[in-house]
C-alpha positions as CSV (number, residue, x, y, z in Angstrom):
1,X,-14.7,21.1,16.9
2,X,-13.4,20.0,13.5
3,X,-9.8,20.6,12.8
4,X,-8.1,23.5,10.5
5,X,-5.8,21.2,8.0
6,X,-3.1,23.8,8.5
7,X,-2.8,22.7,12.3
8,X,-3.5,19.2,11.8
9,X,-0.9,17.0,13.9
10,X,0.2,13.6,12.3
11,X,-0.3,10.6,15.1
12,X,3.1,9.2,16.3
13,X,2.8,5.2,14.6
14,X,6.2,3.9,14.1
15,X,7.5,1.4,11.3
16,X,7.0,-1.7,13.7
17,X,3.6,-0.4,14.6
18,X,2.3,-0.2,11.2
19,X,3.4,-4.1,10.1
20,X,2.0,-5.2,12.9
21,X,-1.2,-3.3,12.6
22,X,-1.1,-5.1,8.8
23,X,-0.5,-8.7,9.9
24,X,-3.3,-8.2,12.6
25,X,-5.8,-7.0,9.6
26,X,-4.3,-10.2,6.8
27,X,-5.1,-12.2,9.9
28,X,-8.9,-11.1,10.5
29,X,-9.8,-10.5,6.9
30,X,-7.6,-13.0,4.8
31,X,-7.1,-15.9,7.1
32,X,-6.4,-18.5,4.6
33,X,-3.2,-16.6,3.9
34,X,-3.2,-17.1,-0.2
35,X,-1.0,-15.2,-2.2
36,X,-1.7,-12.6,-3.8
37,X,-3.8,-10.8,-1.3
38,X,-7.1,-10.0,-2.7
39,X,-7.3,-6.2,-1.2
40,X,-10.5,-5.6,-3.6
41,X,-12.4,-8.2,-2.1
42,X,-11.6,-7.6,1.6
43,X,-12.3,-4.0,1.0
44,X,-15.7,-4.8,-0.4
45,X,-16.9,-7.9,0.9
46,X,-15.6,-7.7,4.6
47,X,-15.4,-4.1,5.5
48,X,-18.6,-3.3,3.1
49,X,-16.9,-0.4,1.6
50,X,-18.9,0.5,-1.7
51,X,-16.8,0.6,-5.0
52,X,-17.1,4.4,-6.8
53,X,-15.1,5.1,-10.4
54,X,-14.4,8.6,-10.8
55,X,-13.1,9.3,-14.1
56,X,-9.5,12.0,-14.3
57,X,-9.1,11.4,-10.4
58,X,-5.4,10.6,-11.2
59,X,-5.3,13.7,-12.9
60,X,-7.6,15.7,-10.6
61,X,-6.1,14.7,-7.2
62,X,-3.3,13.2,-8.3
63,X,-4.1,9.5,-6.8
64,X,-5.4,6.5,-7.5
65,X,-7.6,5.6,-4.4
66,X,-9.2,7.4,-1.9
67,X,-11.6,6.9,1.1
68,X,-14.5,9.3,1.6
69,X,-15.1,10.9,4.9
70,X,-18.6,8.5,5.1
71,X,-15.5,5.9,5.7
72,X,-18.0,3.5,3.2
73,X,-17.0,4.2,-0.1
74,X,-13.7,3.8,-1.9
75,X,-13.5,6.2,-5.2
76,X,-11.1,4.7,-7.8
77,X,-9.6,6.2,-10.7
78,X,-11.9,4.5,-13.2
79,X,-8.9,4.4,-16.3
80,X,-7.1,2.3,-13.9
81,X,-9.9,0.3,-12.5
82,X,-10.9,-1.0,-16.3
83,X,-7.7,-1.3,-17.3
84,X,-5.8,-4.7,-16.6
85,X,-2.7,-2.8,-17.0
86,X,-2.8,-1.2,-13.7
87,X,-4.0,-4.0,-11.9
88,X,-1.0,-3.8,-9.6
89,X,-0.8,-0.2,-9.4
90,X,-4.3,0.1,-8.1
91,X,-4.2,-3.3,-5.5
92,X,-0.9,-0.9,-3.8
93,X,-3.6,2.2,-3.7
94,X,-6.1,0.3,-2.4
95,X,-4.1,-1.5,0.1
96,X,-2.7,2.5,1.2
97,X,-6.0,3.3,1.7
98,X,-7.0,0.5,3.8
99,X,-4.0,1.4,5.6
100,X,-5.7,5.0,6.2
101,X,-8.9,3.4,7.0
102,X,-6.8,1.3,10.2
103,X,-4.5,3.5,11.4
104,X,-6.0,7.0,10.9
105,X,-9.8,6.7,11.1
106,X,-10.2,8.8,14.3
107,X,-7.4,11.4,13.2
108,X,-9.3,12.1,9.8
109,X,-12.9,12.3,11.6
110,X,-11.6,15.5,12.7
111,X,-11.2,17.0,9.5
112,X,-14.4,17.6,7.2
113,X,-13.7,16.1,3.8
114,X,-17.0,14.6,2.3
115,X,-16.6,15.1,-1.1
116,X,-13.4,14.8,-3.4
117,X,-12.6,18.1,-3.6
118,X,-12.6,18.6,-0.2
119,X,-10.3,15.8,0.3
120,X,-8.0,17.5,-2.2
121,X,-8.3,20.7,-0.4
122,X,-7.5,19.2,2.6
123,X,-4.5,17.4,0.8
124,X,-3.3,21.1,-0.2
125,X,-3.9,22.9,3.0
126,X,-2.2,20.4,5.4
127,X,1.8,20.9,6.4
128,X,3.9,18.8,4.4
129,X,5.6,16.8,7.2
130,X,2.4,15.9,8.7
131,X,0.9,14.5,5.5
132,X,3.9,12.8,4.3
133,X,3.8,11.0,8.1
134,X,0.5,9.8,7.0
135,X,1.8,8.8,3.8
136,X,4.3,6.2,5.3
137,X,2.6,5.3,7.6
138,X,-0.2,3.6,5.1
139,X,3.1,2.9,2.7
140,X,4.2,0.5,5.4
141,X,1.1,-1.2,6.3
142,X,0.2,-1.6,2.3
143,X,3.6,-3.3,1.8
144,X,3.4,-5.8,4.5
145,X,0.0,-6.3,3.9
146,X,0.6,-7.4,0.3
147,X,3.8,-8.7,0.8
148,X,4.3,-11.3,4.1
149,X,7.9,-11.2,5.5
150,X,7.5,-15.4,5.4
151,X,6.4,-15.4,2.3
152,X,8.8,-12.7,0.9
153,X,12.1,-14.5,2.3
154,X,11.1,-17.7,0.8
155,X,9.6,-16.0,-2.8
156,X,13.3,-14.2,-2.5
157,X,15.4,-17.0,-1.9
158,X,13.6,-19.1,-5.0
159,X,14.9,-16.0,-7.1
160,X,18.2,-16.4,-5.5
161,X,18.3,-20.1,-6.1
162,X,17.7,-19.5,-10.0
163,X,20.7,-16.8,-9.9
164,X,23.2,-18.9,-8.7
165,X,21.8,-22.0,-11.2
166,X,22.5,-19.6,-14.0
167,X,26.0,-19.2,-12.7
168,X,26.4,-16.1,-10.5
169,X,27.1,-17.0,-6.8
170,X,24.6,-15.2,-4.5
171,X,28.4,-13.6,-3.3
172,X,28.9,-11.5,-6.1
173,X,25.5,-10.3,-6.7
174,X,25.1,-6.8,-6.5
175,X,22.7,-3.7,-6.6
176,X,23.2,-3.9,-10.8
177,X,21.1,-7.3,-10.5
178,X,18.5,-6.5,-8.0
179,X,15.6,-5.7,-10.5
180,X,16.5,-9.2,-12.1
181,X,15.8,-10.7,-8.5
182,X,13.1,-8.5,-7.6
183,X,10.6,-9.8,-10.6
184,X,9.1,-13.3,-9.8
185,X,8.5,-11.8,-6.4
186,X,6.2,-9.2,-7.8
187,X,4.5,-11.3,-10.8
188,X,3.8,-14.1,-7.1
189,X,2.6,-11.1,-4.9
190,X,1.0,-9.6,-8.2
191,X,2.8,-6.2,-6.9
192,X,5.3,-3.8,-9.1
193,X,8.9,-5.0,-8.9
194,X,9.9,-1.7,-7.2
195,X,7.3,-2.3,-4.1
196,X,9.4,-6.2,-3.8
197,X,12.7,-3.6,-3.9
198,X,11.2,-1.5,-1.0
199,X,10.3,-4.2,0.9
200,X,13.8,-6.2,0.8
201,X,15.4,-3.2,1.7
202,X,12.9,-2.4,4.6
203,X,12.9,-6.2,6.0
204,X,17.0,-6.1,6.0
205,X,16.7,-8.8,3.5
206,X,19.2,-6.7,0.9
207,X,21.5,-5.8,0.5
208,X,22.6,-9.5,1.3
């Protein structure tokens, strides 16, 4: 019997469980381990998922990315698919959803949500603590998806290494220099700087 959003119970996945559940996926579906990850081409080429531009879904549903209840077809906010600008942006939202598509595929089966605007009904109707569960949970598994802890210490310690050749000892850097740091990790990951921010501060790798 499907389930009433309203009494819809978020699955228990902690932090740990979601990077793993990520490095188990990069390892199946992106096993030469090339940076950046190409999310787009896993999503459509390996787990067959069709590729659907909906034009004002930012707007409408206020998201970039979702996954249709079919669990084969990705709808895209078509501005951001077309424009270059968001590239980033919308390899994060697809990356999210994948994480939705690992870790929640049996949870959201109970839930009817065929078409958009039943998935931003359901988005509406379901408790706040249980969606925002969801939420990080897909957060988590998109960032270590896209951004390797391997990869990230040595991307992190290159931007360190250039620091401290422009004078500033790796010692006295502080919080007021951390967007400085976090941008040739994003331009190598091709993520925004803030995600390269989240992720040092999730890994323990800042502060220093």
């Amino acid at each position: 019997m499907p389930t009433a959003p309203r009494s819809f119970k978020a699955p228990f996945i902690d932090q740990q469980q979601c990077w793993n559940a990520a490095e188990t996926f990069r390892l199946q579906y992106w096993p030469s381990a090339d940076i950046p990850v190409d999310v787009l081409a896993i999503a459509e080429f390996d787990l067959d998922l069709g590729i659907r531009t909906v034009t004002g879904l930012k707007q409408e549903a206020d998201t970039d990315a979702l996954l249709l209840s079919d669990w084969k077809t990705l709808v895209v906010d078509q501005q951001q698919y077309m424009d270059p600008r968001f590239n980033n942006r919308l390899r994060f939202s697809i990356a999210h959803e994948l994480g939705h598509y690992v870790l929640h595929k049996s949870v959201f089966e109970t839930i009817p949500r065929g078409s958009i605007e039943e998935w931003i009904s359901l988005m509406k109707d379901m408790p706040d603590k249980e969606y925002s569960f969801l939420e990080y949970h897909a957060y988590e598994f998109a960032g270590r998806l896209l951004v390797p802890l391997n990869e990230l210490k040595m991307e992190f310690e290159k931007a360190l290494v250039e620091v401290e050749q422009s004078g500033i000892s790796r010692r006295k850097l502080s919080d007021a220099h951390l967007s400085y740091l976090c941008n040739p990790p994003a331009k190598r990951f091709a993520v925004s700087p803030d995600v390269i921010e989240r992720r040092l501060g999730r890994e323990k790798l800042w502060p220093l």
